[in-house]
PDB file of N, CA, C and O in Angstrom, chain B, residues numbered from 101:
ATOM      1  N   UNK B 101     -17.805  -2.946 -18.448  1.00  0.00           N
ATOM      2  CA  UNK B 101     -17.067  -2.261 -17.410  1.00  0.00           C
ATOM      3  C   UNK B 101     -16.871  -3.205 -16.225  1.00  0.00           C
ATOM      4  O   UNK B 101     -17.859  -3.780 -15.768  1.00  0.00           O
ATOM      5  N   UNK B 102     -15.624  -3.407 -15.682  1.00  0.00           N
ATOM      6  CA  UNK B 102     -15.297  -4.288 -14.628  1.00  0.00           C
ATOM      7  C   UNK B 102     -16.039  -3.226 -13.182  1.00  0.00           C
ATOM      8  O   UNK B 102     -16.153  -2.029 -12.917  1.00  0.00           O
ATOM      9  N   UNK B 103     -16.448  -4.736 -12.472  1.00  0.00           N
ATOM     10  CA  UNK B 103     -16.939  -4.274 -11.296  1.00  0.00           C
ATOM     11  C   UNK B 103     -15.829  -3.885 -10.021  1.00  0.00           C
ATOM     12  O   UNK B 103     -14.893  -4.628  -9.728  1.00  0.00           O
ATOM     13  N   UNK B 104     -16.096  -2.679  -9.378  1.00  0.00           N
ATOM     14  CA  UNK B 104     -15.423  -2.454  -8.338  1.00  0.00           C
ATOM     15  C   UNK B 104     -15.103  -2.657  -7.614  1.00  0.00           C
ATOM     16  O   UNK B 104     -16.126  -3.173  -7.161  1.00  0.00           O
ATOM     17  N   UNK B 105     -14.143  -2.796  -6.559  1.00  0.00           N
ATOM     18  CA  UNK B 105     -13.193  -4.000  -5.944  1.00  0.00           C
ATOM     19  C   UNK B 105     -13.368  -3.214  -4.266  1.00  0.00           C
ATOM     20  O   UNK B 105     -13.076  -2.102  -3.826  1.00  0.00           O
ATOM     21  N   UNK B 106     -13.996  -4.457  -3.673  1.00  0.00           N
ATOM     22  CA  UNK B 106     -14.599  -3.819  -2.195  1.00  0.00           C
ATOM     23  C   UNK B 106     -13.487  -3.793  -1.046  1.00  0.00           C
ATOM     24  O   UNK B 106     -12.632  -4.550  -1.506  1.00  0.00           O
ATOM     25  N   UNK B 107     -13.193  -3.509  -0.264  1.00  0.00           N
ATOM     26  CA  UNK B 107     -12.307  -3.188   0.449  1.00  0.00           C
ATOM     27  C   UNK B 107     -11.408  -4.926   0.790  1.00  0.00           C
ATOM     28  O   UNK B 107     -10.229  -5.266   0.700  1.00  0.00           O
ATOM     29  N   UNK B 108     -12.297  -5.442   1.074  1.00  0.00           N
ATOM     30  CA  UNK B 108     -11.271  -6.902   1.089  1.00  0.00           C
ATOM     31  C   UNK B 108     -10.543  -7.483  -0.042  1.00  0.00           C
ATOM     32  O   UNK B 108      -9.971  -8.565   0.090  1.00  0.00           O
ATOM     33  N   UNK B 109     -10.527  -6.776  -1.246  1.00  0.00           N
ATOM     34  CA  UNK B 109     -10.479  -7.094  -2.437  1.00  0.00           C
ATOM     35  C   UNK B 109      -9.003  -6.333  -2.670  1.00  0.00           C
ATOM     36  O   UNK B 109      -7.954  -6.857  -3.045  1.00  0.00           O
ATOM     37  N   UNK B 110      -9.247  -4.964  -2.336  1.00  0.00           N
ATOM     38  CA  UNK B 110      -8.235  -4.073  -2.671  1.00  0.00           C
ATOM     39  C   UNK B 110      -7.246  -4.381  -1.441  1.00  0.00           C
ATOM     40  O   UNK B 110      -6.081  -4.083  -1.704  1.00  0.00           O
ATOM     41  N   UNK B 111      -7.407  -4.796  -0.433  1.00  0.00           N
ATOM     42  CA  UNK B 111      -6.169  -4.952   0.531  1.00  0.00           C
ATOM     43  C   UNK B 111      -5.718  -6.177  -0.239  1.00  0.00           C
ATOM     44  O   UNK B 111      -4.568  -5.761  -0.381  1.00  0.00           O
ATOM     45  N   UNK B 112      -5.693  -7.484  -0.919  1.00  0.00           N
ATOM     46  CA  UNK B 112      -5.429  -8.317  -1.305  1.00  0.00           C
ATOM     47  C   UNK B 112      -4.570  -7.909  -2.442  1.00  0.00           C
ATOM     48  O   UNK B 112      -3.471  -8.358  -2.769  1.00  0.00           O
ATOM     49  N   UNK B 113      -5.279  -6.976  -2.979  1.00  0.00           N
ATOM     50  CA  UNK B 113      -4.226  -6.752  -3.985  1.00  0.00           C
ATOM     51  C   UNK B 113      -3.080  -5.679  -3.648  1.00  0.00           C
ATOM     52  O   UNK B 113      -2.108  -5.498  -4.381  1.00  0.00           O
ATOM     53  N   UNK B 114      -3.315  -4.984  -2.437  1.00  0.00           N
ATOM     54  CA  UNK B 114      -1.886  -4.301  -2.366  1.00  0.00           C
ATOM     55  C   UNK B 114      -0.895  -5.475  -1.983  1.00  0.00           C
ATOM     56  O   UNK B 114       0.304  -5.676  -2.171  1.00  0.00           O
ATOM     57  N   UNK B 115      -2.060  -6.252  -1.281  1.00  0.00           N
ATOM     58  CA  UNK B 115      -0.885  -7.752  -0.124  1.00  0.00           C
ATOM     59  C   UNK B 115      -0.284  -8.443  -1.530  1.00  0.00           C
ATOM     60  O   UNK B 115       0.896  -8.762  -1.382  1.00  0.00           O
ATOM     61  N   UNK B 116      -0.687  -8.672  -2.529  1.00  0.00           N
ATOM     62  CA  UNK B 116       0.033  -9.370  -3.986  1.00  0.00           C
ATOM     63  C   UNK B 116       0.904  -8.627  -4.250  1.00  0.00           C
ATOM     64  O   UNK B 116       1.983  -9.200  -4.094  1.00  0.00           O
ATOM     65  N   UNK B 117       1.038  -7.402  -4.651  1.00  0.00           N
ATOM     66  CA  UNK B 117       2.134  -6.046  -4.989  1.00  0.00           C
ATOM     67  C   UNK B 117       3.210  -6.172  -3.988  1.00  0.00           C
ATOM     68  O   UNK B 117       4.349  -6.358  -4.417  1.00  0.00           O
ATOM     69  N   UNK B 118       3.017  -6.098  -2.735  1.00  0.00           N
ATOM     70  CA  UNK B 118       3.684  -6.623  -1.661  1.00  0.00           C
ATOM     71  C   UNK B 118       4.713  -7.648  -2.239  1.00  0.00           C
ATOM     72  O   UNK B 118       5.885  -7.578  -2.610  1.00  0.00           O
ATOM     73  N   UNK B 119       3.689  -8.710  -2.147  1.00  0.00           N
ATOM     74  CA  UNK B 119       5.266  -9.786  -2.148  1.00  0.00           C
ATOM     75  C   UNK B 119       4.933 -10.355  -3.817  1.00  0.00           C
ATOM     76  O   UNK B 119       5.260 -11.533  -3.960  1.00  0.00           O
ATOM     77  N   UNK B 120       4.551  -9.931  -4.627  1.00  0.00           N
ATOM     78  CA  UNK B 120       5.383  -9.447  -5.676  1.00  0.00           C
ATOM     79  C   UNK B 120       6.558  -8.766  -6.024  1.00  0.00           C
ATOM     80  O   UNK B 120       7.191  -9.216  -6.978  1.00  0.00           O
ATOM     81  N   UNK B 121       7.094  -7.495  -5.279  1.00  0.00           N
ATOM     82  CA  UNK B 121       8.102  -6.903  -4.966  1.00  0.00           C
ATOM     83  C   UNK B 121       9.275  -8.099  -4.360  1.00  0.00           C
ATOM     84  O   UNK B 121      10.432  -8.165  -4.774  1.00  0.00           O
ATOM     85  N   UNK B 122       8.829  -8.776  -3.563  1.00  0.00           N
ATOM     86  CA  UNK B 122       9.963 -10.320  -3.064  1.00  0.00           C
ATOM     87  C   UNK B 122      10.524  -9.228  -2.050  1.00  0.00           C
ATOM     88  O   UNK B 122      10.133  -8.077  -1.857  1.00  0.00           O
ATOM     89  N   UNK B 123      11.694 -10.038  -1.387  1.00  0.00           N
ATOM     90  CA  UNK B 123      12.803 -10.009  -0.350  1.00  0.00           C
ATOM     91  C   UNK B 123      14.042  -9.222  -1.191  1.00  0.00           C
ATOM     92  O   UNK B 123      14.922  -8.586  -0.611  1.00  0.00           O
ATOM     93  N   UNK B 124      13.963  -9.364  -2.548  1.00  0.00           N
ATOM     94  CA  UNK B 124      15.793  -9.303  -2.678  1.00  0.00           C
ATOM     95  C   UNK B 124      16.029  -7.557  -2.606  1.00  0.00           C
ATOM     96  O   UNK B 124      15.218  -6.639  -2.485  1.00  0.00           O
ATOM     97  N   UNK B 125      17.362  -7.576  -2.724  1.00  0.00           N
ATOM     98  CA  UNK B 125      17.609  -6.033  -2.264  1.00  0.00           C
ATOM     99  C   UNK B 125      17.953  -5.898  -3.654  1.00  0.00           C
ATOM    100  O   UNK B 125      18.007  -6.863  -4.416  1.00  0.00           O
ATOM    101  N   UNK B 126      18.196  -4.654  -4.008  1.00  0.00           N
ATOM    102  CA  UNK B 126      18.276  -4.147  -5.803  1.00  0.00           C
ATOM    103  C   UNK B 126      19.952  -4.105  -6.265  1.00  0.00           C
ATOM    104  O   UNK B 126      20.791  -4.485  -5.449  1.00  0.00           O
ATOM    105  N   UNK B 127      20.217  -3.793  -7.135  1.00  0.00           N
ATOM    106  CA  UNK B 127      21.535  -4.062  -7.505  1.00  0.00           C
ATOM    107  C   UNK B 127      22.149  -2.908  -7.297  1.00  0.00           C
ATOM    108  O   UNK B 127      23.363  -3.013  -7.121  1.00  0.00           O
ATOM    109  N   UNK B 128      21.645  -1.704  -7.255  1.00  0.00           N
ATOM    110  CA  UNK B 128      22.164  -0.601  -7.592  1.00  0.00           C
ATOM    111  C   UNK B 128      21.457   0.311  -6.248  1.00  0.00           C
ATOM    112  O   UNK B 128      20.318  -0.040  -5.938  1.00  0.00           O
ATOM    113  N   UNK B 129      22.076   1.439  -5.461  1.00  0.00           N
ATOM    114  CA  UNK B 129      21.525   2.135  -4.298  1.00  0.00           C
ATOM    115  C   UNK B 129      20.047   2.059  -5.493  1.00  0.00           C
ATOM    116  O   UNK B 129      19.106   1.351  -5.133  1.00  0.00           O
ATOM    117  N   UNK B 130      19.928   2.874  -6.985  1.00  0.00           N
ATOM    118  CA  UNK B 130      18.292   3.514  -7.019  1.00  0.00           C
ATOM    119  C   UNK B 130      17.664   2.438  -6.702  1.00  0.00           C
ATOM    120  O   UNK B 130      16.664   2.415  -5.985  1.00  0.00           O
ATOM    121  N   UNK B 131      18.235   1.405  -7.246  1.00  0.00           N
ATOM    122  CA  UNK B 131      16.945   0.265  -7.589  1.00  0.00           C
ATOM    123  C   UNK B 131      16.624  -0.492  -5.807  1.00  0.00           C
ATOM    124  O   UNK B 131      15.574  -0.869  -5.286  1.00  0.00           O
ATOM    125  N   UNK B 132      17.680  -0.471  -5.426  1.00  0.00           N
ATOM    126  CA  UNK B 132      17.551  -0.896  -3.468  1.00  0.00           C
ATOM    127  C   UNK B 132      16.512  -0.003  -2.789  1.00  0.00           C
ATOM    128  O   UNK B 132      15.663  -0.319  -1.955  1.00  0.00           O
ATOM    129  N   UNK B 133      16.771   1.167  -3.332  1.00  0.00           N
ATOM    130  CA  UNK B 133      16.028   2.626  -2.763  1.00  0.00           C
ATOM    131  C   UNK B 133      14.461   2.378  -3.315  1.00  0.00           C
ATOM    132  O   UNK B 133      13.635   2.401  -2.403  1.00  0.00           O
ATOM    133  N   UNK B 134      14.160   2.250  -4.055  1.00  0.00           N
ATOM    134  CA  UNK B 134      13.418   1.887  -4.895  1.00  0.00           C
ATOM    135  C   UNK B 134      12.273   1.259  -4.232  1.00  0.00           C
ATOM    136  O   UNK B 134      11.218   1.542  -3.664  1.00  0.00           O
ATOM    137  N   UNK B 135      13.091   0.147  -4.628  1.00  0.00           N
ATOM    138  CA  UNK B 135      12.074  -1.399  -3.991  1.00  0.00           C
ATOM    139  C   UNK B 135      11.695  -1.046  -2.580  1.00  0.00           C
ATOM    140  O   UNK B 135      10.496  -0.963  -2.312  1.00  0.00           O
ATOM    141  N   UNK B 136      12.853  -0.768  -1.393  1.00  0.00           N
ATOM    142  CA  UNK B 136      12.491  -0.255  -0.568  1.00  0.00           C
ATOM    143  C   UNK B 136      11.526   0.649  -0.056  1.00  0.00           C
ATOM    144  O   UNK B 136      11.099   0.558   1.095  1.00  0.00           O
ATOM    145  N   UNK B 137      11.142   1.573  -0.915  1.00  0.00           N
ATOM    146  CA  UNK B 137      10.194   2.898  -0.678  1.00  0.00           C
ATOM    147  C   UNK B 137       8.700   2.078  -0.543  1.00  0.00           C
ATOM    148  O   UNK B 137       7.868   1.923   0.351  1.00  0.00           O
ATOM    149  N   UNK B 138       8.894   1.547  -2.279  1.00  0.00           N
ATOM    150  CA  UNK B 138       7.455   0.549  -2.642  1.00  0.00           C
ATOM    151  C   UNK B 138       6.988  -0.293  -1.805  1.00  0.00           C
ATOM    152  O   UNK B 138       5.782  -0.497  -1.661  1.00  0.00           O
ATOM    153  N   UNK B 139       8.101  -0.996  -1.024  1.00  0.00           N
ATOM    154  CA  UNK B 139       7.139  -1.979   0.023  1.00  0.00           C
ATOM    155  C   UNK B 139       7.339  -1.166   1.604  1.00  0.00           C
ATOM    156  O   UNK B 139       6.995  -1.809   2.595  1.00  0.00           O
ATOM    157  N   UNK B 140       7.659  -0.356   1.711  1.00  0.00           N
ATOM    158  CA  UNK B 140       7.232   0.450   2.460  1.00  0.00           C
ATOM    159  C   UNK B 140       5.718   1.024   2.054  1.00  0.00           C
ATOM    160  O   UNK B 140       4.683   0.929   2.714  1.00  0.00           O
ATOM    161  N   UNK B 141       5.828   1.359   1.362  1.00  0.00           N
ATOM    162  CA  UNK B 141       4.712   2.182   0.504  1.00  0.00           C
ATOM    163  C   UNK B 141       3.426   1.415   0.938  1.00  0.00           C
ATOM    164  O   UNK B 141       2.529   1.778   1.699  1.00  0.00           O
ATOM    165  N   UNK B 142       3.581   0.288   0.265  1.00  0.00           N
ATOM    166  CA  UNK B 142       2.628  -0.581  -0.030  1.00  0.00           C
ATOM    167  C   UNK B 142       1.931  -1.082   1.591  1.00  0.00           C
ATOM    168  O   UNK B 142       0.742  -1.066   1.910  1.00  0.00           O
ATOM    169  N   UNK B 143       3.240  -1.552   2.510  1.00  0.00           N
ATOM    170  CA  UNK B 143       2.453  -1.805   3.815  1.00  0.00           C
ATOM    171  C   UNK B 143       1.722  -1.053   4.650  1.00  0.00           C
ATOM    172  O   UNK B 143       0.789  -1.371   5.387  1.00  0.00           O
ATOM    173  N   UNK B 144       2.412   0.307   4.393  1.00  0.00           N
ATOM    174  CA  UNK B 144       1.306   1.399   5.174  1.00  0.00           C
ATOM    175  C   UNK B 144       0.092   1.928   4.302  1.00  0.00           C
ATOM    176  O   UNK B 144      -0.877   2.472   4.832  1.00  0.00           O
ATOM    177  N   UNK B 145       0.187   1.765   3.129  1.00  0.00           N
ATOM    178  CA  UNK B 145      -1.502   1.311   2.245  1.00  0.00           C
ATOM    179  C   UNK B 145      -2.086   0.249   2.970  1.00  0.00           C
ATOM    180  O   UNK B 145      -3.201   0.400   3.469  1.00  0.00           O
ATOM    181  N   UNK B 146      -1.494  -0.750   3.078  1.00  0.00           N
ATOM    182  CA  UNK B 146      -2.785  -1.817   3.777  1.00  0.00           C
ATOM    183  C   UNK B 146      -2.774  -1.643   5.331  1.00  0.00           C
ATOM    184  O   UNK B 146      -3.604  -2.352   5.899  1.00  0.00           O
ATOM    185  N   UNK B 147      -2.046  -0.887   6.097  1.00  0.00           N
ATOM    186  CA  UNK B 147      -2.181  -1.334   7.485  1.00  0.00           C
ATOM    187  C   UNK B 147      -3.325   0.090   7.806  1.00  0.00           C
ATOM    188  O   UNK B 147      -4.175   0.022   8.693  1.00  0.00           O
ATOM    189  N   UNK B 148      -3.133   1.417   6.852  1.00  0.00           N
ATOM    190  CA  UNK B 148      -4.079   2.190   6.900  1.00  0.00           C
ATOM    191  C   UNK B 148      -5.279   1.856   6.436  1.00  0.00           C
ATOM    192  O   UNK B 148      -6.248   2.123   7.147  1.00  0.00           O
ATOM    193  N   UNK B 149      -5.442   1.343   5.425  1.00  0.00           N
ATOM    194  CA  UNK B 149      -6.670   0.259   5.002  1.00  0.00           C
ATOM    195  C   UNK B 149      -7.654  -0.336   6.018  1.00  0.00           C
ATOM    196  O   UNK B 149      -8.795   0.071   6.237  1.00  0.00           O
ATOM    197  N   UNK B 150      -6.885  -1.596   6.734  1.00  0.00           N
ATOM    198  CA  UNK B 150      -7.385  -1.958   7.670  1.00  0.00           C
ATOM    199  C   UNK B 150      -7.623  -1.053   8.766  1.00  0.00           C
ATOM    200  O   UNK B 150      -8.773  -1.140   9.196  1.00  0.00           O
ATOM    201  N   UNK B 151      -7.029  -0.370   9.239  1.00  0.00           N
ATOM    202  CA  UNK B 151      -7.723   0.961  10.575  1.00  0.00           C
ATOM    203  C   UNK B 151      -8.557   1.554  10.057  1.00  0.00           C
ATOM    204  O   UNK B 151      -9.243   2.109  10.915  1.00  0.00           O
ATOM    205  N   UNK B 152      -9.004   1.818   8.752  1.00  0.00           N
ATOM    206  CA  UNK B 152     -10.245   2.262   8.089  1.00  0.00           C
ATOM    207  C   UNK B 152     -11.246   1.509   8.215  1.00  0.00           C
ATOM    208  O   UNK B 152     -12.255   1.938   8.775  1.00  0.00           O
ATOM    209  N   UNK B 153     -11.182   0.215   7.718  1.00  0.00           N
ATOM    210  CA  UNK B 153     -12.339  -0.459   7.600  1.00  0.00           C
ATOM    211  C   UNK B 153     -12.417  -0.880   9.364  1.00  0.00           C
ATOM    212  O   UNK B 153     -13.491  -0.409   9.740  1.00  0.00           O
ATOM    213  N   UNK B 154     -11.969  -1.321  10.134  1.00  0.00           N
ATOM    214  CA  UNK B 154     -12.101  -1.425  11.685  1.00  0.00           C
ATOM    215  C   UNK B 154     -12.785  -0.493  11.868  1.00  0.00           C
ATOM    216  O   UNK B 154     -13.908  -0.883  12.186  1.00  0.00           O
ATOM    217  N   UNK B 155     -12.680   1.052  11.826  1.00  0.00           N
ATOM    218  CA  UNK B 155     -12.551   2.652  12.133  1.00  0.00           C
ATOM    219  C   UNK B 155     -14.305   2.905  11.302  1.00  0.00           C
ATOM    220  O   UNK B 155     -14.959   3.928  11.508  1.00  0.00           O
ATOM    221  N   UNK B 156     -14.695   1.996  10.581  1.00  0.00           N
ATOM    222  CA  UNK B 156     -15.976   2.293   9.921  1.00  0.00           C
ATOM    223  C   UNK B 156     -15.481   3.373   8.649  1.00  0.00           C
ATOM    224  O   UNK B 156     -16.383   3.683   7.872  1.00  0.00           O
ATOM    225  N   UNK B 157     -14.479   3.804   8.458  1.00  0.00           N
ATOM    226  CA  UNK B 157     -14.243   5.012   8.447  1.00  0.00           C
ATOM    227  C   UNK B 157     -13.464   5.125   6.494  1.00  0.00           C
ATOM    228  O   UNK B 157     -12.758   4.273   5.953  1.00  0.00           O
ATOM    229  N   UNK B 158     -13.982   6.558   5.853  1.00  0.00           N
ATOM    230  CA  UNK B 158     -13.395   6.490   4.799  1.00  0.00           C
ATOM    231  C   UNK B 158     -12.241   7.020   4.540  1.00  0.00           C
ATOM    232  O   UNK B 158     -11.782   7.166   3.407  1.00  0.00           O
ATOM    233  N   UNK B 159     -11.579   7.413   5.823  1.00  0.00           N
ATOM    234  CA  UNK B 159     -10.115   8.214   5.986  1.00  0.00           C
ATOM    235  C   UNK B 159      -9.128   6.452   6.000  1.00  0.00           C
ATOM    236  O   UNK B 159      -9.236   5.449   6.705  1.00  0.00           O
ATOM    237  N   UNK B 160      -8.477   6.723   5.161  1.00  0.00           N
ATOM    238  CA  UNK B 160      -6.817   5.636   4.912  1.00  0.00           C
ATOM    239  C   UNK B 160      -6.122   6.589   5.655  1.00  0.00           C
ATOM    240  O   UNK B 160      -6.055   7.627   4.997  1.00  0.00           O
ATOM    241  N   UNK B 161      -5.518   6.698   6.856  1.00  0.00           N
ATOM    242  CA  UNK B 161      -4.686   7.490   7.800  1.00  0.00           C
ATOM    243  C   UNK B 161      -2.838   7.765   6.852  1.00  0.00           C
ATOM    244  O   UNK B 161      -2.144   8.769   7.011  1.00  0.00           O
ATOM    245  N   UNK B 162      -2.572   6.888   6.191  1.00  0.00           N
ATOM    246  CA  UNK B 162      -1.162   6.292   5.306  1.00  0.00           C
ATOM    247  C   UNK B 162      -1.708   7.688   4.396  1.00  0.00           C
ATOM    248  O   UNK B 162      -0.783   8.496   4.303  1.00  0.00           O
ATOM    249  N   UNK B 163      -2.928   8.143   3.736  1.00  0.00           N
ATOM    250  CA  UNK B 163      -2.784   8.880   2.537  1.00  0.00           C
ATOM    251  C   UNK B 163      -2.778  10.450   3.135  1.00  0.00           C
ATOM    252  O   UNK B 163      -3.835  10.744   3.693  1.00  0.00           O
ATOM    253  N   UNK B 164      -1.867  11.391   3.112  1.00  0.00           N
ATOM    254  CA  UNK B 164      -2.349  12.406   3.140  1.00  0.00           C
ATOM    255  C   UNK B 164      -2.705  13.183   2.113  1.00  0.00           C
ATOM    256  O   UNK B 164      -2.256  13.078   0.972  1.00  0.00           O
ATOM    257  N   UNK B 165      -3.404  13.868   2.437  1.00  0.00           N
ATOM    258  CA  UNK B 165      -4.027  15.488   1.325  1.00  0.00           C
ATOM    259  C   UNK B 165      -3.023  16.362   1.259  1.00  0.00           C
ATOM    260  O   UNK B 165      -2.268  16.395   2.230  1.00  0.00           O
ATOM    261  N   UNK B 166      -2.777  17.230   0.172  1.00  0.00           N
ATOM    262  CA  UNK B 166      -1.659  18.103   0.069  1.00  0.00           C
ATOM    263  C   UNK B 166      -2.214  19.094   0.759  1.00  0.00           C
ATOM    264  O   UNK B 166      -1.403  20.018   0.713  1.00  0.00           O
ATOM    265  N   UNK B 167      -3.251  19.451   1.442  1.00  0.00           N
ATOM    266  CA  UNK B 167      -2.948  20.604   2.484  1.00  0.00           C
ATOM    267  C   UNK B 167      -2.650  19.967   3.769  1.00  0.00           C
ATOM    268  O   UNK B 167      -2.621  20.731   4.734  1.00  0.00           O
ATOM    269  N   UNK B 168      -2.416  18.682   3.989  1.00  0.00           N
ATOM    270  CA  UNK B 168      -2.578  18.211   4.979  1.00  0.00           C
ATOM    271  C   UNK B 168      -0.868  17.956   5.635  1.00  0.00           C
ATOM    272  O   UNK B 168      -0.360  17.613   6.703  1.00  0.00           O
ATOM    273  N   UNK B 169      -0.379  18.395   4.155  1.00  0.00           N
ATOM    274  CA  UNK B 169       1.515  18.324   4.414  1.00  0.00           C
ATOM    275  C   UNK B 169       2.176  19.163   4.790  1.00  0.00           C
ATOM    276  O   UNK B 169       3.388  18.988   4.912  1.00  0.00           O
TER     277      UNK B 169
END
């Protein structure tokens, strides 16, 4: 069983997903729409990340709870 990936570990890998995704815009509105959402997505995963781990804290502020919508 692979060992679990500690908080500096997992921001690294959203930051790879990140610019894995690249700069280019998509060919088509879905696929523009798309890519767009994901690295949106992805930066407010790590910028909530980091205010967590600063924050001591196990709340990611980026995730909400469905009663929380």
């Amino acid at each position: 069983m692979a060992d679990k990936l500690n908080d500096e570990q997992a921001y690294d890998r959203l930051h790879s997903a990140l610019l894995a995704l690249g700069k280019e815009e998509g060919q088509t509105v879905r696929g523009d729409t798309s890519l767009k959402a994901a690295r949106q997505a992805l930066a407010l995963l790590q910028l909530g990340l980091l205010k967590a781990m600063d924050d001591a804290s196990d709340k990611n502020v980026a995730i909400k709870a469905p009663t929380e919508i």
